[in-house]
Structure formats: structure tokens, C-alpha cells
N, C-alpha and C positions, 0 to 999 in steps of 0.2 A: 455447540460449535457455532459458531461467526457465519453466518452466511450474506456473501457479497456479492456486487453484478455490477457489471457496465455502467457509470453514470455515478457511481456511491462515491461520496468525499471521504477522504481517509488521510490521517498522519502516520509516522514512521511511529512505533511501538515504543512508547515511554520507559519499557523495560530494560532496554537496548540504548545502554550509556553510548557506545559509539555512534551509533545511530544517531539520537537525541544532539549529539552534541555537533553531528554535522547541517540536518533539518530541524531543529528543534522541536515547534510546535505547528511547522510548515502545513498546509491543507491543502490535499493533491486528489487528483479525479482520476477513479479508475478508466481506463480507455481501452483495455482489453484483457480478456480471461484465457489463458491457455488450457493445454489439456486439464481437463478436472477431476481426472483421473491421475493426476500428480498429488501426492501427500508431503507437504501441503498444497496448496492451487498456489500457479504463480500467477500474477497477474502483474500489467501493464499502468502504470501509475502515471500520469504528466504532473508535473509539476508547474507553478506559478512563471518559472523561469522560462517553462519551456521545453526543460528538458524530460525527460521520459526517463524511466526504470522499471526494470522488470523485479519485482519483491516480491516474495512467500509471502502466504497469509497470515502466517507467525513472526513477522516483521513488519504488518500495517495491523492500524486498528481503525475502525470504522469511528467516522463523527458523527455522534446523535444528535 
């Protein structure tokens, strides 16, 4: 399993045609982690634009 934290770059999940086709290959910064006791973790993403979203960890992938 993926483990992520505050401060990790991450894009919208390549697997996820709908996704992909609204951020493509967009690189967004985790800015917060909610309960982690959620399956999967949601987490607080910002975006380039500014704008913020809260995504499941099975809808971002980590940048290496």
C-alpha cells in the first residue's frame, strides 16, 4: 500500500479516464490528511490553480 503525508506531490490516478481527462497530468500538493481511519484515507490535495479537493488515496497517485 501507497503511503502518503502532508507536503507529497501527487496527480489524479492515470487509471481513472474521467479523472485523467479533467487534470490530466496536473501535480498537486497534499495540504491535509483526514481521518486515517477512513478506507481509503482521504486527503486534501491543492492544486496549481488554487483550488483544493478532497480525493481518496485510490484516486491520486504519488510523484516519484
Amino acid at each position: 500500500m501507497v503511503t502518503l503525508k502532508v507536503g507529497d506531490l501527487v496527480r489524479i490516478n492515470q487509471n481513472i479516464p474521467e479523472y485523467v481527462e479533467e487534470l490530466g497530468k496536473t501535480v498537486g500538493m497534499l495540504i491535509g490528511e483526514y481521518d486515517p481511519q477512513t478506507d481509503p484515507p482521504l486527503f486534501e490535495v491543492l492544486w496549481p490553480s488554487g483550488e483544493t479537493e478532497k480525493l481518496y488515496l485510490d484516486e491520486i497517485e504519488p510523484i516519484a
